[in-house]
C-alpha positions, 0 to 999 in steps of 0.5 A, a space after each residue: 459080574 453085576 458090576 461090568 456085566 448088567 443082569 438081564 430083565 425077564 419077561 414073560 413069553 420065553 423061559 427064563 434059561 433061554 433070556 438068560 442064554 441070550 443075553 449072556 451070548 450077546 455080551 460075549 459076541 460084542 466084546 462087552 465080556 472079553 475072552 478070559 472072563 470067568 463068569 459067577 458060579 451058578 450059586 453065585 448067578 441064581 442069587 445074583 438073577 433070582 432064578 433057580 439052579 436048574 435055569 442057570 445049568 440049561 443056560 450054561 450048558 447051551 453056552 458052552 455047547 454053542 462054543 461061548 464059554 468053556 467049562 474048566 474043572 474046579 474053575 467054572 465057566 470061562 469066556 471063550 476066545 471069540 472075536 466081537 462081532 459089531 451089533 446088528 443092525 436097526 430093524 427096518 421100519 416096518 413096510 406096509 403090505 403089498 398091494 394088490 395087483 393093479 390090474 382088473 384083468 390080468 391076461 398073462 401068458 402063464 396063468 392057468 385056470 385052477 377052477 380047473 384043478 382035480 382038488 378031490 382026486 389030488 387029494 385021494 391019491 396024495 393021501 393014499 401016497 402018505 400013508 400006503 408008502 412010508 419008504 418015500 421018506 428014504 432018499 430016492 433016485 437022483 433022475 426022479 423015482 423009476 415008477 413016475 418016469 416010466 409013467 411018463 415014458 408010457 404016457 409021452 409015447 402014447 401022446 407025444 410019438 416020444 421015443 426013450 426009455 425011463 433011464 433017460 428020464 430026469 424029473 425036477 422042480 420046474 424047466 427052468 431049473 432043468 434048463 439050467 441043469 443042463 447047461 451045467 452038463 454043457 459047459 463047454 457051450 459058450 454060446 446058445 442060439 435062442 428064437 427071436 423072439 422068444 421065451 425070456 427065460 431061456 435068454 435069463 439061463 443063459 446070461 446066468 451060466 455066463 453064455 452069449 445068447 445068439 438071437 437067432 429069427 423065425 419066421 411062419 415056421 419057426 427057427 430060421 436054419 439058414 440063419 443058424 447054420 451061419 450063426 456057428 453055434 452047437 447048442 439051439 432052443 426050439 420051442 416047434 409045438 407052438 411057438 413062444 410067443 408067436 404061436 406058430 407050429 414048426 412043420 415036418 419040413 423045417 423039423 428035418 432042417 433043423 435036425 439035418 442041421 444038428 445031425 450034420 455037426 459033431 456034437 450039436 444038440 437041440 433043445 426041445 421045449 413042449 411046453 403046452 403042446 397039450 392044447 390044440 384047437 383045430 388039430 390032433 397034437 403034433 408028434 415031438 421032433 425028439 420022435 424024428 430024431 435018430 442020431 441022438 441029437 435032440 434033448 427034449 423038455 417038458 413041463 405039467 405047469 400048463 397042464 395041471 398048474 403051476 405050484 405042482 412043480 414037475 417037469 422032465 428032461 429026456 437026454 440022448 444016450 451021449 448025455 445021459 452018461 455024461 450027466 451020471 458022471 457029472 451029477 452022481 450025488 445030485 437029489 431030484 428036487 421033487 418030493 417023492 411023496 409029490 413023485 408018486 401023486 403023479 405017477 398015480 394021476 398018470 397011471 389011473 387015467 385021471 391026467 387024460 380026463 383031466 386033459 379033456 376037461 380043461 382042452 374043453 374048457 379052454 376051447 370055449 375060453 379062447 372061441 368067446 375070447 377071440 370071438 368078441 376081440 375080432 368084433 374090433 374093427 381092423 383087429 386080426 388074430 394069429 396063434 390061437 389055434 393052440 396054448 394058452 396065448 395068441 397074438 393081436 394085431 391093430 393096424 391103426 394104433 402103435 403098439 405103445 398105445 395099444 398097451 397104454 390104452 388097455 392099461 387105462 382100463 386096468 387091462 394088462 397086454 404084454 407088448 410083443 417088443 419084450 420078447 425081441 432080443 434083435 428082431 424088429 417086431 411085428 408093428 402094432 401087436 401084442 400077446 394075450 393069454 387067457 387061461 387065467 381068466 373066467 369067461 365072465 372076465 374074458 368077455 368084459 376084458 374084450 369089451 374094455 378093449 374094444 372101449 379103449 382101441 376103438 
């Protein structure tokens, strides 16, 4: 073996059985001991290494478990029949860290205040969910566990005129997963009217599963139903609550429109997305549409990324009944992709009445964020608002100034606006407009973000 097979060179950090075991299986997966070979007894290699009996016998014995070599009585050890594998590759040179974000002021959409966030309360109740509840770490229900989803049914009845039962209830890991989990229920949906302009997402879904998105135009009150109806497609997305991005409340009218319209057509459904629902500024949170619907025609969604954060990865699917069955039988062995101990954290928020504080707290704070933020922006001449009396974003408008040089001359003060353009998939856009979130932001930075832009629009 010395002479057709290099001993290796030790060193210090890792146990010598385990240098030993990676050299040899690395001369073995690159041909350099072919297949056949009878490797040295392990008398014959502690001699040969200066290691001792006990680290040969671990490194054989991980080799031959590992399939590498094969054990022969009387024989000794012989090199398996592998085909070589080609060496890997260069590491790459190192790259250095990221750097951090360019922007001084970052008014995202998604961003939400995590000063905000129940640190203390969280904390009680996932310790108490570890310790008080040792079989969370069996495999639970496949829709999320019974107790969270009857909390939710509880709490969307009471907040949201949502009409189900805990049954019809699927929780996972974010409405982007289970928008996509539900048009894997819905294969046979090639084609899936979407708002425009409206939630990227929703559009990215769609091309991945290899459906054609019809954008479909909205106007002050929300999807256009004339528009749909000639569109031919079953499937639509609807954001009603607050509309993404331009921030417009669907009104009952147009929510029976559309109803009529999925009523009217054999198997056409609406998706309901509620994504922020929970802040309103100047009215009591609008009933879901899903509570108006009777045939069983509409699928509603509903997310705490807004509400709590977005690392507390929760978010819910409430099928109609002609769903729910074909979800059981299409996803029988599925595993919610929430942890249950993360499941019962919740269930416990909810239950105790800390959600609701929560939710009063945080509307309060984002009230005043939004009436100091939009406060100083209307100080800009010409500037008009429109959205802000809910969510999380509103839009902005300034006539004199196209809406590339609105982004770039916010950009030149290290400000981030999203033009209003990204969000077009067909639709002109409305001239001169962007979207501002300002959750993420403190007041601090929300009232310097508004003076840079009045600096750079002025």
């Amino acid at each position: 073996m010395s002479a057709s097979f290099p001993l290796p060179v030790f060193h210090g950090g890792e146990p010598l059985y385990g240098q030993l075991y990676r050299h040899i299986a690395a001369a073995v997966r690159s041909g350099e001991v072919p297949p056949g070979t009878k490797l040295p007894s392990k008398r014959r290699l502690c001699a040969l290494a200066g290691v001792s009996m006990s680290t040969v016998e671990t490194a054989y014995s991980l080799l031959a478990a590992e399939g590498y070599v094969t054990a022969r009585p009387r024989s000794g050890y012989v090199v398996a029949d592998l085909l070589p594998l080609a060496p890997p590759p260069a590491p790459d040179v190192a790259q250095p860290p990221p750097e951090p974000s360019k922007w001084k002021y970052d008014c995202s959409t998604s961003a939400v205040d995590v000063s905000a966030f129940p640190f203390s309360s969280w904390a009680r109740i996932t310790k108490e969910a570890v310790y008080e509840n040792p079989g969370l770490l069996q495999r639970g229900h496949p829709q999320g566990d019974l107790p969270l989803r009857a909390a939710l049914a509880d709490l969307l009845a009471q907040y949201r005129g949502v009409r189900c039962t805990p049954d019809q209830i699927v929780v996972g890991a974010g409405a982007d997963y289970l928008l996509s989990l539900l048009l894997q229920l819905l294969p046979e949906y090639r084609e899936i009217a979407l708002e425009d302009p409206g939630y990227p997402a929703a559009y990215a879904a769609a091309l991945h599963h290899g459906r054609t998105p019809l954008p479909i135009p909205v106007d002050g009150e929300g999807m256009d139903p004339e528009a749909l109806a000639a569109s031919g497609a079953r499937l639509a997305y609807v954001t009603p609550s607050h509309q993404f991005p331009m921030g417009d409340t669907m009104p009952a009218g147009r929510r029976s429109r559309l109803l009529h319209w999925a009523g009217a057509g054999e198997g056409r459904f609406l998706i309901e997305d509620d994504y922020d629902s929970e802040f309103r500024y100047t009215s009591r949170p609008i009933p879901a549409m899903q509570g108006l619907d009777r045939g069983g025609r509409v699928v509603y969604m509903g997310t705490f990324s807004r509400s709590i954060a977005p690392a507390i990865r929760v978010a819910y699917m409430i099928l109609p009944p002609a769903l729910l069955e074909r979800y059981r039988q299409t996803f029988p062995h599925t595993a919610c992709t929430v942890s249950r101990f993360e499941q019962e954290s919740l269930r416990r928020f909810l239950v105790r009445g800390l959600y609701g504080r929560h939710l009063r707290r945080t509307g309060n704070l984002y009230r005043k964020k939004n009436a100091l933020f939009t406060g100083k922006l209307l100080a800009i001449p010409g500037v008009t608002l429109t959205g802000q009396d809910a969510g999380l974003h509103f839009l902005l408008t300034l006539s004199r100034l196209t809406e590339g040089e609105l982004v770039e001359r916010a950009a030149a003060v290290s400000v981030r606006v999203a033009p209003l353009s990204q969000y077009c998939h067909g639709a002109a856009p409305r001239a001169s407009t962007v979207v501002l979130g300002y959750a993420g932001l403190s007041e601090e930075e929300l009232a310097r973000a508004a003076e840079l832009l009045a600096e750079a629009w002025g």
